[in-house]
C-alpha positions as CSV (number, residue, x, y, z in Angstrom):
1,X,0.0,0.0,0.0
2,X,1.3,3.7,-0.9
3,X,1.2,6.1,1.3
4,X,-1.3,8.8,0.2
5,X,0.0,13.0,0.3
6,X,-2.5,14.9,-0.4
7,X,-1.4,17.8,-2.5
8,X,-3.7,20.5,-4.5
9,X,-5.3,19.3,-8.1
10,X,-3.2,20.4,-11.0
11,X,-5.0,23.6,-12.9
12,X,-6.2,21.5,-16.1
13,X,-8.3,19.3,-13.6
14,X,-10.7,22.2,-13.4
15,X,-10.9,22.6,-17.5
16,X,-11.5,18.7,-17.7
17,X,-14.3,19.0,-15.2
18,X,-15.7,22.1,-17.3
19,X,-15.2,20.2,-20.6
20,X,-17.3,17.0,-19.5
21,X,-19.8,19.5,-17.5
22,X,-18.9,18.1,-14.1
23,X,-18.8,21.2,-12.7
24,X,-17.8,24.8,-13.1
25,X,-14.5,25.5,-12.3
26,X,-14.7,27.6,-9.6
27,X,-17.5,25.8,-7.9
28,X,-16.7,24.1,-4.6
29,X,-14.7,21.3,-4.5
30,X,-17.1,19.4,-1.2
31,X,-20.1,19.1,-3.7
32,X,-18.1,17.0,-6.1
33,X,-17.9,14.1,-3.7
34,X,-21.6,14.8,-2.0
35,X,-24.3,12.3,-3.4
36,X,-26.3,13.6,-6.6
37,X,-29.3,13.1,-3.9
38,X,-27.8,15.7,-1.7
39,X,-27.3,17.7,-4.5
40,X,-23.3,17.2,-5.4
41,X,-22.4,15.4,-8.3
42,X,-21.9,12.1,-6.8
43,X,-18.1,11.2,-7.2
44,X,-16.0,9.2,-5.8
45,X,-13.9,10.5,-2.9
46,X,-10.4,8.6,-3.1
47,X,-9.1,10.4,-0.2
48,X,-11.8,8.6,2.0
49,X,-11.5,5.0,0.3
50,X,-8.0,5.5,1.4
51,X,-8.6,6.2,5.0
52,X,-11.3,3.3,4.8
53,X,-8.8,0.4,3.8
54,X,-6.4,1.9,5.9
55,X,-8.6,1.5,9.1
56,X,-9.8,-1.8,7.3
57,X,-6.6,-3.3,7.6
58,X,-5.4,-2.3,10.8
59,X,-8.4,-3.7,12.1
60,X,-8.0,-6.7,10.9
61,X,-4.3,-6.9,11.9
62,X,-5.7,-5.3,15.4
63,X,-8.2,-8.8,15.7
64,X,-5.8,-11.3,14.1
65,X,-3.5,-10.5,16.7
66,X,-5.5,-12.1,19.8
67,X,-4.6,-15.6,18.2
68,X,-1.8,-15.3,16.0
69,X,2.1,-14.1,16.9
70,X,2.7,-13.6,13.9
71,X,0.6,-10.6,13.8
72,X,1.8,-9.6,17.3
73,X,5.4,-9.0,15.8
74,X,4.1,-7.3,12.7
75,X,2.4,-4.7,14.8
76,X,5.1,-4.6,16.7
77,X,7.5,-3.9,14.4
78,X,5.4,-1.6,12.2
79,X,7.0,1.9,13.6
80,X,6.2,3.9,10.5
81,X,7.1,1.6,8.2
82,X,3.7,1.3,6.3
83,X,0.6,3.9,5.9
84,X,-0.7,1.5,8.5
85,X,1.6,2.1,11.6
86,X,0.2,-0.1,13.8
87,X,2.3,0.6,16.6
88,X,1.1,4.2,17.0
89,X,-2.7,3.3,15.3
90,X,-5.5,4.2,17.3
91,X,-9.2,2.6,17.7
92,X,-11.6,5.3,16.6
93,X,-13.7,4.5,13.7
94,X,-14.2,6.6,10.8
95,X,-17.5,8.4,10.0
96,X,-19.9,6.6,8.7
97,X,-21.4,7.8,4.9
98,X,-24.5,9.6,6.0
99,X,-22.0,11.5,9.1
100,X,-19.6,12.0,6.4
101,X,-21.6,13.1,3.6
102,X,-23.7,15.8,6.5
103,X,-20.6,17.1,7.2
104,X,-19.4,18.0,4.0
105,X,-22.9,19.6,2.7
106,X,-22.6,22.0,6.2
107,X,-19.1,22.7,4.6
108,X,-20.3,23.6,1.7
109,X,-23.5,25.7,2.9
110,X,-21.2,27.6,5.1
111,X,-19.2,28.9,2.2
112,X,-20.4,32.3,1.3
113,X,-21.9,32.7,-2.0
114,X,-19.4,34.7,-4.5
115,X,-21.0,35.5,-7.7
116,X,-18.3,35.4,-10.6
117,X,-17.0,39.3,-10.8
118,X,-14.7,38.8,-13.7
119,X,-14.7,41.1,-16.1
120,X,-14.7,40.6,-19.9
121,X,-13.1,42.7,-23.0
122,X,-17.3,43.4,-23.6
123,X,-17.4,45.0,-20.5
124,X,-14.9,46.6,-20.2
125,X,-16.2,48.5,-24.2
């Protein structure tokens, strides 16, 4: 498993999502991932499949280890060796979907609305 870094989208990420009519490009970036229910546009979010399988995983190493050394000594000796560092790992679960998904639309409501002030070579005539 790589570790994930989460860096900031190239700039031609927001002309592809224009191009296929995803979104505007300067529209906010929680209702790409919010369910077309909720009124997003219902895409995948990687960054929170990735925190899934990561708590998936320690989980299970965290329950195999009751009845197997083997998996004693590999959470032993994982000190930041993998994205999983089970040495350090805590228990706390992850949101669930509909705590996740609530969370982001009261992100996205609390953004103030900006209307687009650009200005245009027929404006400025």
């Amino acid at each position: 498993m790589v570790a994930y870094r989460p860096r900031e989208p190239p700039n031609h990420n927001k002309n592809v999502t224009h191009k296929v009519q995803i979104s505007p490009p300067h529209a906010a970036k929680e209702r790409l991932t919010l369910p077309w229910q909720k009124g997003g546009r219902g895409m995948t979010d990687i960054i929170r499949l990735y925190d899934i399988q990561v708590k998936l995983l320690q989980t299970h190493f965290f329950k195999k280890q009751a009845s197997s050394p083997l998996h004693v000594a590999v959470v032993k000796a994982d000190d930041r060796h993998t994205p999983l560092d089970l040495l350090h790992a805590n228990e706390n679960d992850l949101a669930k979907d509909q705590e996740y998904n609530n969370k982001v639309k009261r992100q996205w409501s609390q953004k103030p609305y900006t209307a687009d002030t650009r200005t245009t070579s027929a404006n400025n005539m």
